[in-house]
Every structure is written in structure tokens, then in C-alpha cells.
MDTraj code that builds the backbone (N, CA, C; nanometers):
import mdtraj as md
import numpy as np

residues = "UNK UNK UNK UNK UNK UNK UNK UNK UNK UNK UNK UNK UNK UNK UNK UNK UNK UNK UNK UNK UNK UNK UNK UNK UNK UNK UNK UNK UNK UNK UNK UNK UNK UNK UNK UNK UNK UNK UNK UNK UNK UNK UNK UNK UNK UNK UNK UNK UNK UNK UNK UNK UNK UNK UNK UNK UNK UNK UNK UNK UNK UNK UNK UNK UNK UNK UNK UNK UNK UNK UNK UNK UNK UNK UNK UNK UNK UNK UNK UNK UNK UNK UNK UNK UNK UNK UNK UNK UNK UNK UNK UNK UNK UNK UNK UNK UNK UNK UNK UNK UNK UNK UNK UNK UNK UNK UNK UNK UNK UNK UNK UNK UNK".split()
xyz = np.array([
    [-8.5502, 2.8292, -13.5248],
    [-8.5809, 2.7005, -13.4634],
    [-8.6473, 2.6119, -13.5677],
    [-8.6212, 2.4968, -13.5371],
    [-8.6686, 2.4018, -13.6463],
    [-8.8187, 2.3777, -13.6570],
    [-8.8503, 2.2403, -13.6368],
    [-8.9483, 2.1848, -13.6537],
    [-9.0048, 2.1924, -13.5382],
    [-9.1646, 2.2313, -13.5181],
    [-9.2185, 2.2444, -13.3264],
    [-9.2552, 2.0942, -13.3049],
    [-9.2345, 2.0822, -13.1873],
    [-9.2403, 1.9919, -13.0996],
    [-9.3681, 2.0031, -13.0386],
    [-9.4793, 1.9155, -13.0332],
    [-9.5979, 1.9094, -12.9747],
    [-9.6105, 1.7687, -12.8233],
    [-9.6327, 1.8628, -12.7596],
    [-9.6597, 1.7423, -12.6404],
    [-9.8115, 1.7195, -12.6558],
    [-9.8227, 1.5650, -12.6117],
    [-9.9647, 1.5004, -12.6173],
    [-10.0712, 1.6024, -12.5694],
    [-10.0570, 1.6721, -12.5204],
    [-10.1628, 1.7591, -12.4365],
    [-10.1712, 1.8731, -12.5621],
    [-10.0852, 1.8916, -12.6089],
    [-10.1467, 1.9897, -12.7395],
    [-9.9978, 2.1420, -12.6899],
    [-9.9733, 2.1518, -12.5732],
    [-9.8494, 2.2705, -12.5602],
    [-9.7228, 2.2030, -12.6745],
    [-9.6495, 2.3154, -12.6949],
    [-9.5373, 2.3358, -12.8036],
    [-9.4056, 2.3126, -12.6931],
    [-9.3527, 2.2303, -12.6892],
    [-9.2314, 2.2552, -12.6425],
    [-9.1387, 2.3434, -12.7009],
    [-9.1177, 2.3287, -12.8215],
    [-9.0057, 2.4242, -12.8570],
    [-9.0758, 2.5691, -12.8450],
    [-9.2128, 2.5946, -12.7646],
    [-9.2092, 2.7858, -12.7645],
    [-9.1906, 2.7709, -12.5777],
    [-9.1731, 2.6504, -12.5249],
    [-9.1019, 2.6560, -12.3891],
    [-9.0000, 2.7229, -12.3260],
    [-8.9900, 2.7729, -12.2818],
    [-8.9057, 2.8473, -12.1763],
    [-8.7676, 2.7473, -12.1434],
    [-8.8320, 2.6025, -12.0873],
    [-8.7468, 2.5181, -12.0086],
    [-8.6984, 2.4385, -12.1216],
    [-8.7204, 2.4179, -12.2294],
    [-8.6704, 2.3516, -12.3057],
    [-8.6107, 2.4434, -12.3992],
    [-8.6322, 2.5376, -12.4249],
    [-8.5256, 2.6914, -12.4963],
    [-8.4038, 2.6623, -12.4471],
    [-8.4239, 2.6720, -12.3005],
    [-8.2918, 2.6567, -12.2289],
    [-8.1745, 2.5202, -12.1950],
    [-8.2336, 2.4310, -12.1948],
    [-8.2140, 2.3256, -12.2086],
    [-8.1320, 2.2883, -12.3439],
    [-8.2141, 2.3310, -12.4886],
    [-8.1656, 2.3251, -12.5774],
    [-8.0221, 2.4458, -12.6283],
    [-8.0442, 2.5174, -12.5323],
    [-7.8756, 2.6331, -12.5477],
    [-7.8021, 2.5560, -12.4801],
    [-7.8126, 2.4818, -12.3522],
    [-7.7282, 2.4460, -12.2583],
    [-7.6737, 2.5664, -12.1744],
    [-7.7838, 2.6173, -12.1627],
    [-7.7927, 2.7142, -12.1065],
    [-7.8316, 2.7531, -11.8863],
    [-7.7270, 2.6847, -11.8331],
    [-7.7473, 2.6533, -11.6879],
    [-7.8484, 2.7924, -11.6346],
    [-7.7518, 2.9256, -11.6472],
    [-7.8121, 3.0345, -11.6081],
    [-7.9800, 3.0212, -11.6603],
    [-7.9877, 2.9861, -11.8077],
    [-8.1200, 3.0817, -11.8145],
    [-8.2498, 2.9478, -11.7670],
    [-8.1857, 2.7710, -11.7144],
    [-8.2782, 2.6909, -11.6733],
    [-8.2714, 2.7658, -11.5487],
    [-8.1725, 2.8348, -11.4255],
    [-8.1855, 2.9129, -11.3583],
    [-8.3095, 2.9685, -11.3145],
    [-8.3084, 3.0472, -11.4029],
    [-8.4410, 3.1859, -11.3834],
    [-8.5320, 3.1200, -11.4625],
    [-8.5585, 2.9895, -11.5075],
    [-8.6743, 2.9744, -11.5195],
    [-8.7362, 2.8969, -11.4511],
    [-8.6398, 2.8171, -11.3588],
    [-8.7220, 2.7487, -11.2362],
    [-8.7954, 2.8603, -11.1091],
    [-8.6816, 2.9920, -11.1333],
    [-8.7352, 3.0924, -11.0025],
    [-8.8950, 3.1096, -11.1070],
    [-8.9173, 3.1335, -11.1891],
    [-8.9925, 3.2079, -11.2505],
    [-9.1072, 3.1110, -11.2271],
    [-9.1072, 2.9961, -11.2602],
    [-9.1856, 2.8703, -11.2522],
    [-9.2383, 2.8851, -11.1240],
    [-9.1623, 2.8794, -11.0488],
    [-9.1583, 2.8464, -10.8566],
    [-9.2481, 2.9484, -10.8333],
    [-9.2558, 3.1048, -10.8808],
    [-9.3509, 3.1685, -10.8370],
    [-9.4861, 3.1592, -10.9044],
    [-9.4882, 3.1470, -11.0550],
    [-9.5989, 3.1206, -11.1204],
    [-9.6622, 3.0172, -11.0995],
    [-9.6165, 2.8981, -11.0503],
    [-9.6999, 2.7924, -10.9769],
    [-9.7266, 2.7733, -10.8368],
    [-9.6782, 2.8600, -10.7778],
    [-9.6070, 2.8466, -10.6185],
    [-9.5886, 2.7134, -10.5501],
    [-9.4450, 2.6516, -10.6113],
    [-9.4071, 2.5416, -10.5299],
    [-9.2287, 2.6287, -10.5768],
    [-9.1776, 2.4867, -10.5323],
    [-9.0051, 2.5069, -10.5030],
    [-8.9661, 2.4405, -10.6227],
    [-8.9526, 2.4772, -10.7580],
    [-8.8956, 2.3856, -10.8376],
    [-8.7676, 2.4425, -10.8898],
    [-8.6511, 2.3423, -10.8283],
    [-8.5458, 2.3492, -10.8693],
    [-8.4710, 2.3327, -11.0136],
    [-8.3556, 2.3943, -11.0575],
    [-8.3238, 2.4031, -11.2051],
    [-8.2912, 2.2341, -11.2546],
    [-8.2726, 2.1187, -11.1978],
    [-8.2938, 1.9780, -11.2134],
    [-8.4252, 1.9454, -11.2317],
    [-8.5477, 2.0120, -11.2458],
    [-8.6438, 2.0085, -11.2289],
    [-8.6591, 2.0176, -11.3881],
    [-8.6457, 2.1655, -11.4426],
    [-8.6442, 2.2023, -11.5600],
    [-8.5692, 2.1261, -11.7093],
    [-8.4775, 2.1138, -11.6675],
    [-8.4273, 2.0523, -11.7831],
    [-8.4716, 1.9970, -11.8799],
    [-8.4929, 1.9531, -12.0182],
    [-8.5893, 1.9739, -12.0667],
    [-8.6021, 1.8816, -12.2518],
    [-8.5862, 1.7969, -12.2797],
    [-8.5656, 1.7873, -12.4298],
    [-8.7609, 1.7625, -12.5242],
    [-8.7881, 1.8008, -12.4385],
    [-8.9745, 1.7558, -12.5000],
    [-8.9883, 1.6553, -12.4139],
    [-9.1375, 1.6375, -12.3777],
    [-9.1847, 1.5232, -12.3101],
    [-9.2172, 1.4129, -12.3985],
    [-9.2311, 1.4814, -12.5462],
    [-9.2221, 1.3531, -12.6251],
    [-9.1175, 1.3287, -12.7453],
    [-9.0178, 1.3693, -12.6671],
    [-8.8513, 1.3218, -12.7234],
    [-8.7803, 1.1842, -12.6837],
    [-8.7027, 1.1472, -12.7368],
    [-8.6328, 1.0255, -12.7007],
    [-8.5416, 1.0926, -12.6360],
    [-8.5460, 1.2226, -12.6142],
    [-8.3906, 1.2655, -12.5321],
    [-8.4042, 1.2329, -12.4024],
    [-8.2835, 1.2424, -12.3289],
    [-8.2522, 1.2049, -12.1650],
    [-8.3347, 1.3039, -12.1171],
    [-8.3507, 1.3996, -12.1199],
    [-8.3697, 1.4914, -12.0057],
    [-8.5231, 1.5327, -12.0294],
    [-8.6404, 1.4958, -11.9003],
    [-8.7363, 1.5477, -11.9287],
    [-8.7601, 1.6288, -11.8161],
    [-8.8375, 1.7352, -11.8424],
    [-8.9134, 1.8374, -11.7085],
    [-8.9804, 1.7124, -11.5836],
    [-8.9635, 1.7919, -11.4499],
    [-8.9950, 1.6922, -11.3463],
    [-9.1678, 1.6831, -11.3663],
    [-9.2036, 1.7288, -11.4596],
    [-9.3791, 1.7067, -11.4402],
    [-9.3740, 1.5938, -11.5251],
    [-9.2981, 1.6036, -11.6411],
    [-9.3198, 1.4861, -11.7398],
    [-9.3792, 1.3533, -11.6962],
    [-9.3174, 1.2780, -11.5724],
    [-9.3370, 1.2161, -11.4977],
    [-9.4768, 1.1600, -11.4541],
    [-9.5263, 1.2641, -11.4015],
    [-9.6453, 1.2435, -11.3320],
    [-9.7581, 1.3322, -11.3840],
    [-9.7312, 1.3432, -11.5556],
    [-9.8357, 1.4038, -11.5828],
    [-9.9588, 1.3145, -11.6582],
    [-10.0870, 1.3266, -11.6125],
    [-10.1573, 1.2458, -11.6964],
    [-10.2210, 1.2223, -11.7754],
    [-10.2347, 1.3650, -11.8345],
    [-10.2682, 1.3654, -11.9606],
    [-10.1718, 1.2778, -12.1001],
    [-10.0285, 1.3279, -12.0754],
    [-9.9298, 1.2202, -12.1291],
    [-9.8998, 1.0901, -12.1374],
    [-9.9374, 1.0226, -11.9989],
    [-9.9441, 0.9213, -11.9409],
    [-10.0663, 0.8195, -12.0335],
    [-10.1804, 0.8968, -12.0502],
    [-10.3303, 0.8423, -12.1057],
    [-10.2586, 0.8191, -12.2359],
    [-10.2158, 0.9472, -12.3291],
    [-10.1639, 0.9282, -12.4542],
    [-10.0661, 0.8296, -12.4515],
    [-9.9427, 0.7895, -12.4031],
    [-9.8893, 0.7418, -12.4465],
    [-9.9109, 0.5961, -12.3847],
    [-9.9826, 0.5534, -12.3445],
    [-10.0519, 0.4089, -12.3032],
    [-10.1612, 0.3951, -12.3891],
    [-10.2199, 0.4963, -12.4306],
    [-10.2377, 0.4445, -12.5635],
    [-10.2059, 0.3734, -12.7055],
    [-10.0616, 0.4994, -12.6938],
    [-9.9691, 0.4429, -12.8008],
    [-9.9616, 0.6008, -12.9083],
    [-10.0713, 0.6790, -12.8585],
    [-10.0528, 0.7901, -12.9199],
    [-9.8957, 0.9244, -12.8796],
    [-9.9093, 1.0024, -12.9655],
    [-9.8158, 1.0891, -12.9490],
    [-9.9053, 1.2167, -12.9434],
    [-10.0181, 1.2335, -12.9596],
    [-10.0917, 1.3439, -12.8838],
    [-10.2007, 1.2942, -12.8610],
    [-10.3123, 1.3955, -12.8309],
    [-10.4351, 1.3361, -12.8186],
    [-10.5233, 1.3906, -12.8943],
    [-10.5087, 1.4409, -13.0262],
    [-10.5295, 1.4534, -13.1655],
    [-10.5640, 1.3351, -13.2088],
    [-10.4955, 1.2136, -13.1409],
    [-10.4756, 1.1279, -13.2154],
    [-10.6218, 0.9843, -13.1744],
    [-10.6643, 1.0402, -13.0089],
    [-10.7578, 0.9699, -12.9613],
    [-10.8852, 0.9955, -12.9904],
    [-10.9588, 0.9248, -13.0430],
    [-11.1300, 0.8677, -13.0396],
    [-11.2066, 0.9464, -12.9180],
    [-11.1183, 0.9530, -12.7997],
    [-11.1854, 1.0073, -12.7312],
    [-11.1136, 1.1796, -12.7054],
    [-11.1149, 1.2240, -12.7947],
    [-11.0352, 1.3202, -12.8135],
    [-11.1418, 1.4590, -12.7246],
    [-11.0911, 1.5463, -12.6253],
    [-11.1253, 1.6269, -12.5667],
    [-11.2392, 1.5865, -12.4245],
    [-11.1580, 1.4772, -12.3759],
    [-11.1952, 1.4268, -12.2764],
    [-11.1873, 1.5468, -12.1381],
    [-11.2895, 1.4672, -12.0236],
    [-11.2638, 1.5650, -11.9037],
    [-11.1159, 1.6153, -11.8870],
    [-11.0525, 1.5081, -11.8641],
    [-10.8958, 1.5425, -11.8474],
    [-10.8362, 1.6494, -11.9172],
    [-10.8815, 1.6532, -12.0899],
    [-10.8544, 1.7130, -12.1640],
    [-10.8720, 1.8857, -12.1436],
    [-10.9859, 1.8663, -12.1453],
    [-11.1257, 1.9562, -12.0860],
    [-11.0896, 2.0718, -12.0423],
    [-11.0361, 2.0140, -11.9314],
    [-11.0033, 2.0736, -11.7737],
    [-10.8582, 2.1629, -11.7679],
    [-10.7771, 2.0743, -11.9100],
    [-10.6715, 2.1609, -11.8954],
    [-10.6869, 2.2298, -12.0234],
    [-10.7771, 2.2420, -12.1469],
    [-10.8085, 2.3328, -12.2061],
    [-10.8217, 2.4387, -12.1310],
    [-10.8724, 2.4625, -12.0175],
    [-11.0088, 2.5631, -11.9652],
    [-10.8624, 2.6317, -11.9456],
    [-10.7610, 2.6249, -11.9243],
    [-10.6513, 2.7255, -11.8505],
    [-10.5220, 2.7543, -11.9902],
    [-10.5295, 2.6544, -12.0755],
    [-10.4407, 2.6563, -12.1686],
    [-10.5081, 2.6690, -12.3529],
    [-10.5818, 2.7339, -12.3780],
    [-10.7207, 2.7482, -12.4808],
    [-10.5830, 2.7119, -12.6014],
    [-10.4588, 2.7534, -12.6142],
    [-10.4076, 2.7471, -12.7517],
    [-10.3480, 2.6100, -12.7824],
    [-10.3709, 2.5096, -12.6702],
    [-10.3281, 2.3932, -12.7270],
    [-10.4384, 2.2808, -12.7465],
    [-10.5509, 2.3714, -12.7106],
    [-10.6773, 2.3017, -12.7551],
    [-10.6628, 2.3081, -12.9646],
    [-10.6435, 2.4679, -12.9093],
    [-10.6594, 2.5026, -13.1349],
    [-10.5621, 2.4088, -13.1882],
    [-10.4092, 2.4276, -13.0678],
    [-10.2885, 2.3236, -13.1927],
    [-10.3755, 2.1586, -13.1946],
    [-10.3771, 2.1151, -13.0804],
    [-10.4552, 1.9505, -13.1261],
    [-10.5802, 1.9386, -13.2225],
    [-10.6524, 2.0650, -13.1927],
    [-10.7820, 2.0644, -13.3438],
    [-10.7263, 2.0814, -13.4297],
    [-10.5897, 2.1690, -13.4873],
    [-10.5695, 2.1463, -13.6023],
    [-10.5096, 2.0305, -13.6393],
    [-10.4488, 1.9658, -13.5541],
    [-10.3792, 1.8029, -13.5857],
    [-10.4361, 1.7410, -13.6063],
    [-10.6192, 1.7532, -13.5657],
    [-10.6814, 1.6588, -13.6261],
    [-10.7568, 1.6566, -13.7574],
    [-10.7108, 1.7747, -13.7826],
    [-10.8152, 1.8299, -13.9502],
    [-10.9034, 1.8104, -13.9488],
])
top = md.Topology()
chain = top.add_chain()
for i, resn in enumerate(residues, 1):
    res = top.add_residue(resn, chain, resSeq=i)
    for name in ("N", "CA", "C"):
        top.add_atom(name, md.element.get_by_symbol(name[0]), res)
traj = md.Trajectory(xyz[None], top)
């Protein structure tokens, strides 16, 4: 795989599941990763759901959270492409989703040297 893909929040898209699959064109394996999703989050998310090119790609196809996520939302109304990149870098928002995701706290500290 090439070059990683960092979403504003500091997760790797390209070590994604939904965007692995996405990027094979791979129907079956966005499949089993919406079942897989659906139980690890417990809601109903369908394989239109998943699809996937990075949330901070120019490609067509983003995951249905992309949308309404707001950590992304903050960054990119900023104008940033992570939040490495903000002054107010490790905000509550931030914070809060460190506390459950600790390795994309380390990838955005190292983006910021």
C-alpha cells in the first residue's frame, strides 16, 4: 500500500477495513464489514454505508459517518486537513475521542513535531 492516508481526527484510513475494501472493489468484503461494524457499534449499518475512499479524499465515495462527523467538520471549516494542524490542538472534542482511540492521538502528535 502506498502512501497512509490520515483523517483529521488522527485514524489512518488506509489501515481501514472499509476503505481496504472499497479500494479492491471489493462488494463481498464491504459486506462483512458492515455486519462486523453493525455489531461492534450496535446499529444497522448497511454495505452503502461503508464504502469508502478517505474522509479526506477528493474521491466520490465517503463512509456514512463522514458526514456527520465533527471532529472533521471543526477541521475542515477550519481549512485544516487534520487537527495537527490546529492552535487548539487536543481539544475536548479531541479529548474525548482520544480516550477510546489512544493511537491517533500519537499519529497527530507526531504530525505536529
Amino acid at each position: 500500500m502506498g502512501k497512509q492516508l490520515i483523517g483529521a481526527c488522527g485514524l489512518s484510513c488506509t489501515e481501514c477495513e472499509g476503505y481496504k475494501a472499497t479500494q479492491a472493489n471489493d462488494a463481498v468484503a464491504v459486506t462483512r464489514v458492515a455486519e462486523a461494524w453493525s455489531k461492534q457499534f450496535g446499529g444497522d449499518i448497511k454495505p452503502e454505508h461503508v464504502w469508502c475512499d478517505g474522509c479526506t479524499s477528493d474521491g466520490p465515495k465517503k463512509c456514512a459517518h463522514t458526514g456527520e462527523c465533527e471532529i472533521r467538520s471543526c477541521a475542515t471549516g477550519k481549512g485544516y486537513s487534520t487537527c495537527a494542524e490546529c492552535s487548539d490542538f487536543a481539544c475536548d472534542k479531541l479529548n474525548g475521542f482520544f480516550g477510546t482511540v489512544p493511537c491517533a492521538q500519537e499519529r497527530l502528535t507526531k504530525l505536529r513535531g
